[in-house]
VEXNU-213390 format. One line per field, with one value per residue (C-alpha): x, y, z; residue in three letters. Coordinates in nm, 2 decimals. Layout:
x: [X:...]
y: [Y:...]
z: [Z:...]
code: [ALA:...]
//
This chain:
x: [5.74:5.66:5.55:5.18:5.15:5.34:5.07:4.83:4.98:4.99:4.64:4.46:4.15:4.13:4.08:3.76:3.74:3.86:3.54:3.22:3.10:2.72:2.87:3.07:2.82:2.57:2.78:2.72:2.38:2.49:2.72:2.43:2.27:2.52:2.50:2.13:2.16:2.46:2.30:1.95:2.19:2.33:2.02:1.89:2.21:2.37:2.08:2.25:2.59:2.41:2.14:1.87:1.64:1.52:1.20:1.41:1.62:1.40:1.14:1.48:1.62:1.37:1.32:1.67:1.65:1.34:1.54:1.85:1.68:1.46:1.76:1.90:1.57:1.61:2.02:1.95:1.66:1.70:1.56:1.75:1.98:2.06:2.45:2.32:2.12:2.43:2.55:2.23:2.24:2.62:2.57:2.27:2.44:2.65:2.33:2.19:2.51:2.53:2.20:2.19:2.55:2.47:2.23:2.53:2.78:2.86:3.24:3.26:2.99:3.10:2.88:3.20:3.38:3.06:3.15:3.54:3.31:3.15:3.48:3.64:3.34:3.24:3.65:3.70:3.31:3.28:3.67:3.87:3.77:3.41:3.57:3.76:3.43:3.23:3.54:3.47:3.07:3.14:3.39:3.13:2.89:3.04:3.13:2.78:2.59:2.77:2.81:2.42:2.34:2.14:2.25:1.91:1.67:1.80:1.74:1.43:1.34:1.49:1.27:1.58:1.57:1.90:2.21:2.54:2.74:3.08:3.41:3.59:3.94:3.70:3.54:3.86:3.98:3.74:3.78:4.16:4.03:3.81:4.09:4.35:4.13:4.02:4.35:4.51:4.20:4.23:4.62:4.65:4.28:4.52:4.83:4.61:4.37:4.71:4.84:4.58:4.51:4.86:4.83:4.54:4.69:5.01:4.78:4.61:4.93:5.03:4.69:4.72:5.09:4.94:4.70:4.99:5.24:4.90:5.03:5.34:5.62:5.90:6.18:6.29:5.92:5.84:6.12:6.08:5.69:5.83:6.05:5.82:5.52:5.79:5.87:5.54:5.36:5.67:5.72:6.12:6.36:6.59:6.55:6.79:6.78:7.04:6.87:7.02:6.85:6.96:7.32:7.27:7.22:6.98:7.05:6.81:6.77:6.51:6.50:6.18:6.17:6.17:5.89:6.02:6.35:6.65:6.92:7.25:7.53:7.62:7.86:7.72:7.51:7.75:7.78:8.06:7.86:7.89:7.49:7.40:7.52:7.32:6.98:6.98:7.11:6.82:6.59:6.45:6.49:6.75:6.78:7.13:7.21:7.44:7.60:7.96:8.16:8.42:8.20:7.92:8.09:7.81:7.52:7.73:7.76:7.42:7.32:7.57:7.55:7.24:7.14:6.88:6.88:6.63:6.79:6.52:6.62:6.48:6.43:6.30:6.25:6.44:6.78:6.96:6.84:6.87:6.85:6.65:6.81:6.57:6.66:6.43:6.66:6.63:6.91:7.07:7.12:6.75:6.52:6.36:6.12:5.89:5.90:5.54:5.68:5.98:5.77:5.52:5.80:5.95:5.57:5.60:5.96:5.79:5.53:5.74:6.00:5.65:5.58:5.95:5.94:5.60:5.72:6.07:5.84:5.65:6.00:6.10:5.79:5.82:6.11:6.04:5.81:6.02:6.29:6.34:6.33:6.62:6.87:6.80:6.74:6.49:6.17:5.91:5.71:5.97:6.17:5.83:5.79:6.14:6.16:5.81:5.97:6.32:6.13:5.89:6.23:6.39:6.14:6.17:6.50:6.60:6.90:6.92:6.81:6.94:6.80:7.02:6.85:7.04:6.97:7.20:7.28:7.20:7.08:6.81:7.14:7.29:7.02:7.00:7.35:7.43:7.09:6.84:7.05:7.36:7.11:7.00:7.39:7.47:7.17:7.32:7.67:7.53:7.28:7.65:7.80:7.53:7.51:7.85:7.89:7.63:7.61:7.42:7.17:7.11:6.88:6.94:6.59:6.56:6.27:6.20:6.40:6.66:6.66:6.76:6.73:6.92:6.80:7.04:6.99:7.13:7.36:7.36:7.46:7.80:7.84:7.59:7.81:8.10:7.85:7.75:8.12:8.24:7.96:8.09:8.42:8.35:8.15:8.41:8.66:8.46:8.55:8.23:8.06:8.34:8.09:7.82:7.79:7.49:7.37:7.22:7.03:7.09:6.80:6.82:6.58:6.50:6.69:6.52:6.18:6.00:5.86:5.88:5.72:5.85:6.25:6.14:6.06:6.37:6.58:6.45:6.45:6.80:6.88:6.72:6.95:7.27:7.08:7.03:7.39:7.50:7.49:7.75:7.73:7.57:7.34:7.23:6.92:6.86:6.51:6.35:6.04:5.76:5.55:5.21:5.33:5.17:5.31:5.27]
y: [1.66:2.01:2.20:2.19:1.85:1.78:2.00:1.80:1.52:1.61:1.71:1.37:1.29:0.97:0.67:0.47:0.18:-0.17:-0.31:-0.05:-0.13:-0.12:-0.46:-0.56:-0.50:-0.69:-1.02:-1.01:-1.12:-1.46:-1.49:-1.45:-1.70:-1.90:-1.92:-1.97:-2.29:-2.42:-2.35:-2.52:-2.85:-2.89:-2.88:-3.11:-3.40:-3.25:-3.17:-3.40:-3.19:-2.85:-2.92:-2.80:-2.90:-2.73:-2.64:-2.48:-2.27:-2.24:-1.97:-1.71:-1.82:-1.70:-1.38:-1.33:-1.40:-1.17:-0.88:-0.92:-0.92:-0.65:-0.48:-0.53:-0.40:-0.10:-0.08:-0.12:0.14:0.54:0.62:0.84:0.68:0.35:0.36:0.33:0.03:-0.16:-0.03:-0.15:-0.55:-0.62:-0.62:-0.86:-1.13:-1.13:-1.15:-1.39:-1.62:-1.54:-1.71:-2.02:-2.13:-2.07:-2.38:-2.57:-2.42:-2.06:-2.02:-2.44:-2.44:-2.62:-2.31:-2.09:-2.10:-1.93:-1.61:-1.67:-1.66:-1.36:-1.18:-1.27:-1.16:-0.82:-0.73:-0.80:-0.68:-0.41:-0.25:-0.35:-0.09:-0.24:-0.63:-0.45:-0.30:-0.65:-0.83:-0.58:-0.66:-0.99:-0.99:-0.78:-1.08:-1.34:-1.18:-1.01:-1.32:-1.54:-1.25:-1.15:-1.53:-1.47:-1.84:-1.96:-1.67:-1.78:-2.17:-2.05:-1.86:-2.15:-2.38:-2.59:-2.62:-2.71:-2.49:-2.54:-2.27:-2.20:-2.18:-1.82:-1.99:-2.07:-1.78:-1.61:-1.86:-1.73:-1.38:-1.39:-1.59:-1.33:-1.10:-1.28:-1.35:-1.00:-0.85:-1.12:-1.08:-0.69:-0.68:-0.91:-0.75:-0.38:-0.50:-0.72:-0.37:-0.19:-0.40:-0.37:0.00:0.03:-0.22:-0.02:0.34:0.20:0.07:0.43:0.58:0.35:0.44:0.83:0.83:0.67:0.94:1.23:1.04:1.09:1.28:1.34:1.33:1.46:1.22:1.45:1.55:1.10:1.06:1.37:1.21:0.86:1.01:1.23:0.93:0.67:0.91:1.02:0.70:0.48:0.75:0.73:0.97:1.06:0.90:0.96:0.83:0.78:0.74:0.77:1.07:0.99:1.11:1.31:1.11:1.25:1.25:1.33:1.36:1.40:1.48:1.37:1.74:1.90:2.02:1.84:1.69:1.88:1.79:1.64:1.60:1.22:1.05:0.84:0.56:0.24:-0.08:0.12:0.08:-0.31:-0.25:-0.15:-0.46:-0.68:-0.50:-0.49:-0.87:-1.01:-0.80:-0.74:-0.51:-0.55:-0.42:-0.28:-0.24:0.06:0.22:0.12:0.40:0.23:-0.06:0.22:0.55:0.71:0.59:0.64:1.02:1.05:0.93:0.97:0.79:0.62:0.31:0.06:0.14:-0.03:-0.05:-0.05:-0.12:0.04:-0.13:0.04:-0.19:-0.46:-0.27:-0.13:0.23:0.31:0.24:0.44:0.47:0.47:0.53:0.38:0.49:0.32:0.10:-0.11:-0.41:-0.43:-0.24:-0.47:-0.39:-0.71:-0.84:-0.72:-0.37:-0.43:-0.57:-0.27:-0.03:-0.23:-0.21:0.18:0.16:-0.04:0.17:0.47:0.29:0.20:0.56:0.66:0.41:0.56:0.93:0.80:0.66:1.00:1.17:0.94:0.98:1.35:1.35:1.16:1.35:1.67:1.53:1.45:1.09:1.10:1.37:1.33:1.72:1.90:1.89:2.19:2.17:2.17:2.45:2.65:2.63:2.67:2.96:3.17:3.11:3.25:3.58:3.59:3.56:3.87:4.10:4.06:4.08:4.31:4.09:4.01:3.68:3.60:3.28:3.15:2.95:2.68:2.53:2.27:2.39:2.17:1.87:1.74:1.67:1.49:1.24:1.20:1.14:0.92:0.83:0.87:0.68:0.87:1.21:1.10:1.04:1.39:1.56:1.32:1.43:1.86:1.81:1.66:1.93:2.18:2.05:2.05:2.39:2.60:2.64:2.39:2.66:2.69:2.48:2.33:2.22:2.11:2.28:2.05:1.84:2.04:2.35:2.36:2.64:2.74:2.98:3.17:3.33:3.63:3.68:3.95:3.96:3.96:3.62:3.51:3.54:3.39:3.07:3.05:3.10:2.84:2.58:2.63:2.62:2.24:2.12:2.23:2.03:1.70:1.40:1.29:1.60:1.64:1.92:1.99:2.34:2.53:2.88:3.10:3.37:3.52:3.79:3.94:4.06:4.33:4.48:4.27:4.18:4.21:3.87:3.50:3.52:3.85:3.66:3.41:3.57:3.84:3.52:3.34:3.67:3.65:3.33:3.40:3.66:3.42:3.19:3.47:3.56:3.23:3.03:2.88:3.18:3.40:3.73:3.91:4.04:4.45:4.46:4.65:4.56:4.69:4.92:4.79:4.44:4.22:3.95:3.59]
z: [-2.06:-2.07:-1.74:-1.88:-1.91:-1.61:-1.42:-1.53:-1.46:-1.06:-1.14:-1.25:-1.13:-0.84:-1.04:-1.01:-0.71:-0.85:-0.78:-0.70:-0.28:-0.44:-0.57:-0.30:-0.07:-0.25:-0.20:0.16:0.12:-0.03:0.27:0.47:0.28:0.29:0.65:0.72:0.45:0.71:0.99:0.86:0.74:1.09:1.25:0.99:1.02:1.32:1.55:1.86:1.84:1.83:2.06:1.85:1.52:1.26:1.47:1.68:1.46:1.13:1.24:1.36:1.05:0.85:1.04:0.97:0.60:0.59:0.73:0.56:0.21:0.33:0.44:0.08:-0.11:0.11:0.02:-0.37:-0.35:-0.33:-0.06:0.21:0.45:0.26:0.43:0.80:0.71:0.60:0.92:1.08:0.94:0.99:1.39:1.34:1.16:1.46:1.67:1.48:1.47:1.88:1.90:1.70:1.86:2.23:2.30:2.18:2.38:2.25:2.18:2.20:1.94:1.66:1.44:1.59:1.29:1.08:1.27:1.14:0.77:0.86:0.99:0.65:0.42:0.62:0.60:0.20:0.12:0.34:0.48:0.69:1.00:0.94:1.01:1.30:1.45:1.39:1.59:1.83:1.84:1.83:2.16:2.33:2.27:2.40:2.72:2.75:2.72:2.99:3.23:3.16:3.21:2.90:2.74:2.91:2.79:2.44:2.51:2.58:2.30:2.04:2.27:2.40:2.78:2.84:2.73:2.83:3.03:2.79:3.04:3.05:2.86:2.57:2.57:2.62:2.29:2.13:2.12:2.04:1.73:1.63:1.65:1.50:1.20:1.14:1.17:0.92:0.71:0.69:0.65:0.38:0.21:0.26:0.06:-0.19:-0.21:-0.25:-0.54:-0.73:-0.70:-0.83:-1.10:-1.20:-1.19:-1.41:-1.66:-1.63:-1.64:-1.97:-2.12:-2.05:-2.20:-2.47:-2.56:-2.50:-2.74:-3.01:-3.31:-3.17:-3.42:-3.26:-3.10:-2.80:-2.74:-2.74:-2.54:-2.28:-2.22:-2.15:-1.89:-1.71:-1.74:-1.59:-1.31:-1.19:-1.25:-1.00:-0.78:-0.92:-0.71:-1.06:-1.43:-1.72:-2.12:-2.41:-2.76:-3.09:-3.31:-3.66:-3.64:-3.30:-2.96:-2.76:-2.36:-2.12:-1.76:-1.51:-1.17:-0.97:-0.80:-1.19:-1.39:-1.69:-1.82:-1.93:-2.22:-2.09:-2.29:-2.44:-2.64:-2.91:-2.87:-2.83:-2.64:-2.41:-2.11:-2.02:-1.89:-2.26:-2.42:-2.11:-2.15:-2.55:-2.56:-2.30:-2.45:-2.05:-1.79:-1.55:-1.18:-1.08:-0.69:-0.76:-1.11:-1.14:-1.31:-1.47:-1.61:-1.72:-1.79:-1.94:-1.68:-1.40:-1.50:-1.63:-1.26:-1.04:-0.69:-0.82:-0.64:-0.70:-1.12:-1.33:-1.69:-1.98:-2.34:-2.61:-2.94:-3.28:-3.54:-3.38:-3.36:-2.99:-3.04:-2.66:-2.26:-2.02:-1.66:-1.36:-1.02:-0.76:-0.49:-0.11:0.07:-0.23:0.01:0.10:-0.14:-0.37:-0.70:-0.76:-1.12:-1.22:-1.17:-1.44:-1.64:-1.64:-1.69:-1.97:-2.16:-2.10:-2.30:-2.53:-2.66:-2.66:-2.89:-3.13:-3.12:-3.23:-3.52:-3.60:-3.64:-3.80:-4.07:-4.10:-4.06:-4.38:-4.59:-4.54:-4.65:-4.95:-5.05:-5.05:-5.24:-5.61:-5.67:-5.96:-5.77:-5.43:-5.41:-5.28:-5.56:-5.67:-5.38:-5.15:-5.32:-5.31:-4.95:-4.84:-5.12:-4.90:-4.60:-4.68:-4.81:-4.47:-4.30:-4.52:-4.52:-4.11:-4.08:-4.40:-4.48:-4.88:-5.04:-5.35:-5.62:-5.89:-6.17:-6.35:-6.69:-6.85:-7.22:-7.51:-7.27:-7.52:-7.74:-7.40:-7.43:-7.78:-7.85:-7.46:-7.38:-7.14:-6.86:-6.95:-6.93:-6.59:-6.47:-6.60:-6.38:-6.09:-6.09:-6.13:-5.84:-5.66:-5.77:-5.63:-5.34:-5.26:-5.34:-5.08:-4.73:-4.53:-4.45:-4.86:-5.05:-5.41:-5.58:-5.90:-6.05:-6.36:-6.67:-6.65:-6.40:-6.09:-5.82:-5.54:-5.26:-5.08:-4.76:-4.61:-4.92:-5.15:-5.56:-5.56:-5.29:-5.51:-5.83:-5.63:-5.58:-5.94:-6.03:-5.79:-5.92:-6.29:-6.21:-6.03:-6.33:-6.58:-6.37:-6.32:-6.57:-6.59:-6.68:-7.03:-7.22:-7.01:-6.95:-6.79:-6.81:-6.51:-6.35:-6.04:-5.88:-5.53:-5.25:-5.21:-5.51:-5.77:-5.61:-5.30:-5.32:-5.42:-5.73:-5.89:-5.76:-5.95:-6.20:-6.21:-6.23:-6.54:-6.70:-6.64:-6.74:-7.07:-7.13:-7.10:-7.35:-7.60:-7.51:-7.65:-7.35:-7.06:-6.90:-6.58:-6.58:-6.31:-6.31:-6.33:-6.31:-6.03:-5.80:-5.91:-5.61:-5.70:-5.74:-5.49:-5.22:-5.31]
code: [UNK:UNK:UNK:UNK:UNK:UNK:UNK:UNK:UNK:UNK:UNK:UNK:UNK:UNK:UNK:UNK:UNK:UNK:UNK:UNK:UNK:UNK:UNK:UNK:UNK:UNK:UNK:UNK:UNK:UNK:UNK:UNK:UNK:UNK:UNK:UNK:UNK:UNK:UNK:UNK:UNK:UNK:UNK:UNK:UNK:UNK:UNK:UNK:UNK:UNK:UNK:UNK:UNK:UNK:UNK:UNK:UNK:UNK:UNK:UNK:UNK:UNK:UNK:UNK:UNK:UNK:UNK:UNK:UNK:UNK:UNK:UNK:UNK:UNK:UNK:UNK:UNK:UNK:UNK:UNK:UNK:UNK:UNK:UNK:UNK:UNK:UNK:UNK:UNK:UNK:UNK:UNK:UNK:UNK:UNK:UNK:UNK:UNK:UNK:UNK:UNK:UNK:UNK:UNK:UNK:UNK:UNK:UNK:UNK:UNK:UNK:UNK:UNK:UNK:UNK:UNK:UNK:UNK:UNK:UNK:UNK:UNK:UNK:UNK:UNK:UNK:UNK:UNK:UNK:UNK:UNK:UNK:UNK:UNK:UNK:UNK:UNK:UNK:UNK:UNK:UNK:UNK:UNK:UNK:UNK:UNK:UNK:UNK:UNK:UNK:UNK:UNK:UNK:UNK:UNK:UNK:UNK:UNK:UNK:UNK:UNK:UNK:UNK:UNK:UNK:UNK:UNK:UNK:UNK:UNK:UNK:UNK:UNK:UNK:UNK:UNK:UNK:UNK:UNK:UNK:UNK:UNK:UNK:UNK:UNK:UNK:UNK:UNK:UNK:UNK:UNK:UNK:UNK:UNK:UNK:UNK:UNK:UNK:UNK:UNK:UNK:UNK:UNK:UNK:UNK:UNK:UNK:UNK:UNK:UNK:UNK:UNK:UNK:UNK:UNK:UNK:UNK:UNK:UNK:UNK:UNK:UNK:UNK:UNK:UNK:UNK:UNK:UNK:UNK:UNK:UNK:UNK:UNK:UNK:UNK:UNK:UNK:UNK:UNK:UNK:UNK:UNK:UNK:UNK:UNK:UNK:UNK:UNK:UNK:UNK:UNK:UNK:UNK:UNK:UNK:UNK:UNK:UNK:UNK:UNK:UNK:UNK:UNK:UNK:UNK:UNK:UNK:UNK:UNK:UNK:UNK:UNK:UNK:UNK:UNK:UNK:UNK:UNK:UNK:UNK:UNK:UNK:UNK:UNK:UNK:UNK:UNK:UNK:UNK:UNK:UNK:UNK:UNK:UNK:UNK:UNK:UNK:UNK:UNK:UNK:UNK:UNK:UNK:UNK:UNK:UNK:UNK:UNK:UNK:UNK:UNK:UNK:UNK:UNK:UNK:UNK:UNK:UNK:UNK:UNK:UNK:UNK:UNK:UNK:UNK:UNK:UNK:UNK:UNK:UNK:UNK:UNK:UNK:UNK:UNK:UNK:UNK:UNK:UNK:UNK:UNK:UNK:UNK:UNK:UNK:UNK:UNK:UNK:UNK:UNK:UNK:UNK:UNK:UNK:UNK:UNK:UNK:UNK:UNK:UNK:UNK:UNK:UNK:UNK:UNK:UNK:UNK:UNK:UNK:UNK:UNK:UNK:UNK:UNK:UNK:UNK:UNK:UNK:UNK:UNK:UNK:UNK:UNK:UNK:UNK:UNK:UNK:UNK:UNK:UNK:UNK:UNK:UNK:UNK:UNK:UNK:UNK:UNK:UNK:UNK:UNK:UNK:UNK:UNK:UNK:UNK:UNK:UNK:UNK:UNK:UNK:UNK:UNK:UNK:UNK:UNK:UNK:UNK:UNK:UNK:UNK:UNK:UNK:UNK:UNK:UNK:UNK:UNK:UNK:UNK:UNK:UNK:UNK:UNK:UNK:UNK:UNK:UNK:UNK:UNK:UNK:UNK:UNK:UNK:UNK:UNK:UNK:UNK:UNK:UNK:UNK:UNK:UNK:UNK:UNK:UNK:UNK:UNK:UNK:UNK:UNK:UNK:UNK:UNK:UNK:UNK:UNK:UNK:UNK:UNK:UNK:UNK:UNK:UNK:UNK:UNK:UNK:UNK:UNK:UNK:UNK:UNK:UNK:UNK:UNK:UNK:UNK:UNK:UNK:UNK:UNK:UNK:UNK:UNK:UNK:UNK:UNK:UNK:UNK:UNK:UNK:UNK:UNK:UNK:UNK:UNK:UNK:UNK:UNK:UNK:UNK:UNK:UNK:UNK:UNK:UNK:UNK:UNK:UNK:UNK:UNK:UNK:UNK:UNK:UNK:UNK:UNK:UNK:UNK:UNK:UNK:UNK:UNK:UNK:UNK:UNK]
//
């Protein structure tokens, strides 16, 4: 991850609540609902245990209803101060609740458990301070109304002439209730609350790795984004990762007080480490108390001293291409990482690994399609763009770039004689030979039938005739090319040409002149650039 991305990362906008409170909020008019239809039942089945009939409670019932859904209307609308009336109603649940339980004993009422209701909804609707602050209210209530000797006012205003007096240890009773229930409520709403804000953010943080692996194509660019997305997304103290890259392993490490991750040195990808061979067999993540360095050699020093480890494998196309290292960190003996979290990580490793075997198949079709199908050498268009790059790169830096041009002698006879099959070994074994013969920073092409090219940078006419003389001196000596000769033509920035097209050029004027000069043999070119010749 580069320091760009990793700024933004630290930079992410707050992700969007769960559930919006306009919603939330809106539920508590069910509960209050909800409550009015109880409280209407027990006076209609239950009227001798709460000392009062639906007469009696029906016309505060529907006052309450009124306000509540007036209260709502005024919520849902936009006019000004729409918070404070949410603020407003909660209390008056608790006032209405207060009033319909006193005539049948207050805290003894059997309607107590409607406020345990309330408690609950008001803490998972609302928050948990506002289920603390109605606990409070609520508290206040019942110790106002006995100590008030209001219980009779209220009789009187329900119409029921006798209310019973509550005793202080029920009142008491009550109030530790209300407490115990709202505190429970809100803890348990918090860590639930907490869960799934972070279940959300690692599915954010999946989704935004997503988009940042989006037309990438380079291995250690996938894999330095899967590192730096694990890290920030876990909160991970150090993270490291061993991948194979074709021939080369990649290794990299990450440290959670970095900008991005850095190379580290690795041996190839094997099952050495005993944890490599348990992750790729399983096929799951595995959690490791502590690295042990004789077991795991190349963890251990990848992450040394690590503790709490969470091992991720990392399969591309069903084969073991890789393990990523994650150090939670913490005490080893107690620290623990609950199985939804390894399982998110492991769907992180996932679609990284998708992502590799996506740009290995562009890597390969790429490279398909700048090779010759027959030969395996580069083809036209490859030679073309490797051949304007090589003269960008000379004109820089002033160094000489020489082209040879190759044409088998005679090799219409080759197939006419042997065959087409036998032709096609015969341009096999030279492209072999070619190849074998130039520096890994040379390219061999072959430029059509019979011709093939070599660029060679940074060498000047006469390394260039010790190439050419080298490459004949292999085919002569090969069994399997018996008779084949080849003529060639060798040209030379900036002696020759001061670009692609005149080199070119300057070189199959050359190798015509060893066909006119009877053939199995080099020229080098002694043409000059022309001044008013223009740059391809």
């Amino acid at each position: 991850m580069t320091q760009e991305q990793a700024a933004a990362w630290r930079a992410r906008p707050v992700s969007h609540e769960l559930t919006s409170l306009d919603e939330r909020l809106g539920l508590l008019l069910i509960v209050r609902i909800g409550m009015v239809v109880l409280v209407v039942l027990g006076a209609l089945f239950a009227s001798g245990q709460l000392a009062f009939g639906i007469i009696q409670v029906g016309p505060v019932s529907a006052a309450y209803l009124v306000m509540a859904a007036a209260a709502e209307w005024y919520r849902r609308s936009d006019l000004p101060g729409r918070m404070l009336i949410h603020r407003v109603i909660l209390p008056l649940d608790a006032v209405y609740l207060a009033i319909v339980a006193t005539p049948s004993g207050g805290p003894s009422s059997p309607l107590i458990v409607l406020f345990a209701v309330q408690l609950i909804a008001v803490t998972l609707l609302a928050s948990e301070r506002a289920g603390i602050r109605i606990a409070l209210w609520d508290s206040f209530l019942f110790v106002v109304i006995p100590t008030l000797s209001l219980s009779g006012r209220i009789g009187s205003i329900l119409g029921v002439h006798q209310v019973a007096s509550p005793p202080a240890t029920q009142t008491a009773l009550a109030i530790m209730g209300f407490w115990v229930v709202a505190i429970c409520t809100a803890f348990f709403s918090s860590v639930s609350e907490r869960e799934l804000r972070r279940s959300k953010a690692e599915m954010a943080a999946l989704a935004e790795m997503a988009s940042a692996l989006e037309g990438v194509t380079g291995e250690d660019e996938i894999l330095s984004i899967l590192l730096g997305t694990l890290v920030s997304a876990f909160s991970l103290r150090r993270a490291a990762l061993w991948c194979t890259h074709a021939a080369r392993p990649i290794g990299l490490l990450l440290d959670s007080r970095e900008t991005g991750p850095v190379s580290a040195p690795v041996p190839p990808l094997a099952r050495a480490d005993r944890i490599a061979g348990m992750v790729w067999g399983v096929r799951e993540p595995l959690l490791l108390r502590s690295l042990d360095a004789e077991e795991n050699p190349v963890a251990a020093g990848l992450l040394p001293g690590a503790t709490n480890v969470v091992v991720l494998g990392i399969q591309v196309d069903g084969n073991d291409s890789g393990i990523v290292l994650l150090e939670h960190g913490g005490n080893p003996m107690t620290a623990r990482l609950p199985r939804r979290t390894l399982v998110v990580m492991a769907q992180f490793a996932a679609h990284a690994a998708l992502s590799l075997r996506n740009a290995r198949l562009l890597s390969e079709r790429e490279r398909l399609a700048a090779i010759d199908g027959l030969t395996g050498l580069a083809n036209r268009r490859e030679f073309d763009q490797v051949l304007a790059k090589e003269v960008s790169r000379s004109e820089r830096s002033q160094e000489p770039l020489s082209l040879v041009v190759f044409d088998l002698d005679h090799f219409k006879a080759v197939n006419d004689t042997r065959g087409h099959l036998a032709g096609d070994e015969v341009l096999r074994a030279v492209a072999e030979v070619l190849a074998g013969a130039v520096r890994e920073m040379d390219t061999v092409a072959r430029y059509g039938g019979e011709e093939f090219v070599v660029v060679l940078p940074r060498c000047d006419q006469p390394d260039a005739v010790r190439v050419v003389e080298r490459i004949n001196k292999s085919i002569r000596e090969r069994d399997d090319l018996e008779g084949v000769t080849c003529s060639a033509g060798i040209s030379t920035m900036p002696f020759n040409a001061t670009d692609g097209l005149a080199l070119v050029g300057a070189a199959d004027e050359a190798l015509f002149q060893s066909k006119r000069a009877g053939r199995d043999r080099y020229t080098v070119s002694t043409s000059r650039p022309d001044i008013h010749q223009t740059a391809c």
